[in-house]
VMD Tcl script that draws the C-alpha trace (Angstrom):
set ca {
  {-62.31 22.94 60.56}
  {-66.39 21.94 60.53}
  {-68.02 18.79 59.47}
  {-68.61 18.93 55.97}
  {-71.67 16.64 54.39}
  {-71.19 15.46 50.56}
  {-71.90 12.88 48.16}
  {-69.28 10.53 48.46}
  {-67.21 9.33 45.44}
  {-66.15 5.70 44.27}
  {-62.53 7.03 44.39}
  {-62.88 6.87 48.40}
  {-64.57 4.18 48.80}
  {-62.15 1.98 50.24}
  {-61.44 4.77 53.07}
  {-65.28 4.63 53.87}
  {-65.19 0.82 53.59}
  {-61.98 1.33 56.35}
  {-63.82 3.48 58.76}
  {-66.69 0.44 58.95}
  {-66.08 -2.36 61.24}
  {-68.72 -4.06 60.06}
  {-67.76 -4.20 56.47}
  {-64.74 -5.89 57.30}
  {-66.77 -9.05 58.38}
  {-69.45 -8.42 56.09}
  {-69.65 -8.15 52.45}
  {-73.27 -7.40 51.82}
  {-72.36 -4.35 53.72}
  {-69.70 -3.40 50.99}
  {-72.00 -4.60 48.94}
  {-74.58 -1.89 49.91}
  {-72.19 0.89 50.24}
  {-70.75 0.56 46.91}
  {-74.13 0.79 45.32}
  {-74.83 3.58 47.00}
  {-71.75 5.35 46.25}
  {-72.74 4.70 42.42}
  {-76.53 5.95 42.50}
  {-75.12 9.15 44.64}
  {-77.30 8.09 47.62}
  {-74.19 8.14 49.90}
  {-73.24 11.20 51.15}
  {-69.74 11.13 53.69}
  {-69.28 13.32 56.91}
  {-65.45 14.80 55.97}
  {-63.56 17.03 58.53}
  {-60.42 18.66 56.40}
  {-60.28 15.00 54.00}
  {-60.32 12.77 57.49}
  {-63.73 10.80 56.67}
  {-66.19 10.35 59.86}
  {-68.79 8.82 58.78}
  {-71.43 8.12 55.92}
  {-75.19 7.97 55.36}
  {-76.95 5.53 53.16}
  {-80.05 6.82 51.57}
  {-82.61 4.39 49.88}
  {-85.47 5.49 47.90}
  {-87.50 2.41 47.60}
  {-88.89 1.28 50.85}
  {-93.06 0.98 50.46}
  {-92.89 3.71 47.71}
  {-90.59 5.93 50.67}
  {-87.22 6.78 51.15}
  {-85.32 5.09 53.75}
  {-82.44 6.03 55.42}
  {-80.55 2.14 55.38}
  {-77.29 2.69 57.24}
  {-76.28 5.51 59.70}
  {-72.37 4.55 60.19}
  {-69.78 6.68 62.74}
  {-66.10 6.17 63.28}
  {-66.13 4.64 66.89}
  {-63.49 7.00 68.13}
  {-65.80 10.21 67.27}
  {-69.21 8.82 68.40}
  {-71.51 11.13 69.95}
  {-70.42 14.19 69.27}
  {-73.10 15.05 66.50}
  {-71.68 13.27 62.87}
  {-74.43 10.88 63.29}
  {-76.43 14.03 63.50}
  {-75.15 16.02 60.78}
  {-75.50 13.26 58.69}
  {-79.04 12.49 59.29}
  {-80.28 16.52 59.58}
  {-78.22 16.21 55.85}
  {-80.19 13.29 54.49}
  {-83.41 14.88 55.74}
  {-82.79 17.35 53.52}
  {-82.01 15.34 50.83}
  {-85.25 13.07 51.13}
  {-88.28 13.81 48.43}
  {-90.91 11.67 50.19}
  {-93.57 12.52 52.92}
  {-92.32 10.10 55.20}
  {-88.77 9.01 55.97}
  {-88.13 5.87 57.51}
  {-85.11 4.41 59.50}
  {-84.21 1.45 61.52}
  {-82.08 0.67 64.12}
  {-81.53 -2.47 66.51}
  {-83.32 -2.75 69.89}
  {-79.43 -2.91 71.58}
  {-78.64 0.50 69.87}
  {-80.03 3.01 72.39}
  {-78.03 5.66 71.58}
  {-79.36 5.51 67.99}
  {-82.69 5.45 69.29}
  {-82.04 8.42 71.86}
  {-80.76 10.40 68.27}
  {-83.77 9.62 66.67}
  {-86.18 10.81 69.24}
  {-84.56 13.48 69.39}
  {-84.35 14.34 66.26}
  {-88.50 13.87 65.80}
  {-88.74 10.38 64.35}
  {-91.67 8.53 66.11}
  {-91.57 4.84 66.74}
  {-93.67 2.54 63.73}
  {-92.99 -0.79 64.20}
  {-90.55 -4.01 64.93}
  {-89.17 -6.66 62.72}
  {-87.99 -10.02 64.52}
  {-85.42 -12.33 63.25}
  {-82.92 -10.16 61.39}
  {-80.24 -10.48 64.08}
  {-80.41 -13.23 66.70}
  {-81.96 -11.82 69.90}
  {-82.22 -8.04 69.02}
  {-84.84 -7.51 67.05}
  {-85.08 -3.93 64.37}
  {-87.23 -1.10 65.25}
  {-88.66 0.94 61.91}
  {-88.98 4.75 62.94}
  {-90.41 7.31 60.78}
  {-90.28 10.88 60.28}
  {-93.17 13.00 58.49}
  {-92.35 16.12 56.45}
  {-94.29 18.77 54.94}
  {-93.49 17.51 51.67}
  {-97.16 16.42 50.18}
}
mol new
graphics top color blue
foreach p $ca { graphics top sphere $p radius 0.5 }
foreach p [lrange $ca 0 end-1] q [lrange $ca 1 end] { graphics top cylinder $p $q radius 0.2 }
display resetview
């Protein structure tokens, strides 16, 4: 059965929340999910009702959207849900320019990216200890 992309619902959240090892350790990042859920900027990867992965869409960074949180169930990284869920996302974005971020460390986000079109814009120290975040953007043909 393919990857589907939808808007996630509050009903699931707790199965997205599941699929995150991050959130388990961090509750800003249930924090941030949740509200996303509610404003329908959250859409889910789901494969026959098995959940994959989620994007995070935020529409107010410098007046652009933002695409805050890319997340992938570990055991099915890399084989194009991180993908699907950005090419969705794209789609979904009403701005001329859509940014992203990802840590320095995460080089296979950063390969994605690339890959995808998104051109390097900047660096932000001190958010994590040692690895700083690198701001990517992508520009549409929305004007």
């Amino acid at each position: 059965m393919p990857t589907r992309i939808r808007l996630a619902t509050l009903g699931e959240l707790d199965r997205l929340l599941a699929l995150d090892q991050v959130a388990s350790r961090e509750m800003t990042r249930v924090a941030a999910v949740r509200r996303a859920v509610e404003a329908s900027s959250c859409w889910v990867a789901d494969e026959g009702g098995r959940l994959l992965g989620y994007a995070l869409l935020n529409k107010a960074f410098f007046g652009f959207d933002f695409i805050e949180l890319i997340y992938v169930a570990s055991s099915i990284r890399r084989r194009g849900v991180g993908r699907a869920l950005i090419e969705h996302v794209e789609r979904e974005s009403t701005t001329a320019k859509l940014f992203t971020s990802t840590n320095e460390s995460n080089v296979a986000m950063r390969g994605l990216l690339t890959k995808l079109g998104y051109e390097w814009s900047g660096v932000i120290y001190n958010l994590d200890k040692n690895d700083p975040e690198f701001i990517f953007v992508k520009l549409s043909a929305i004007t």
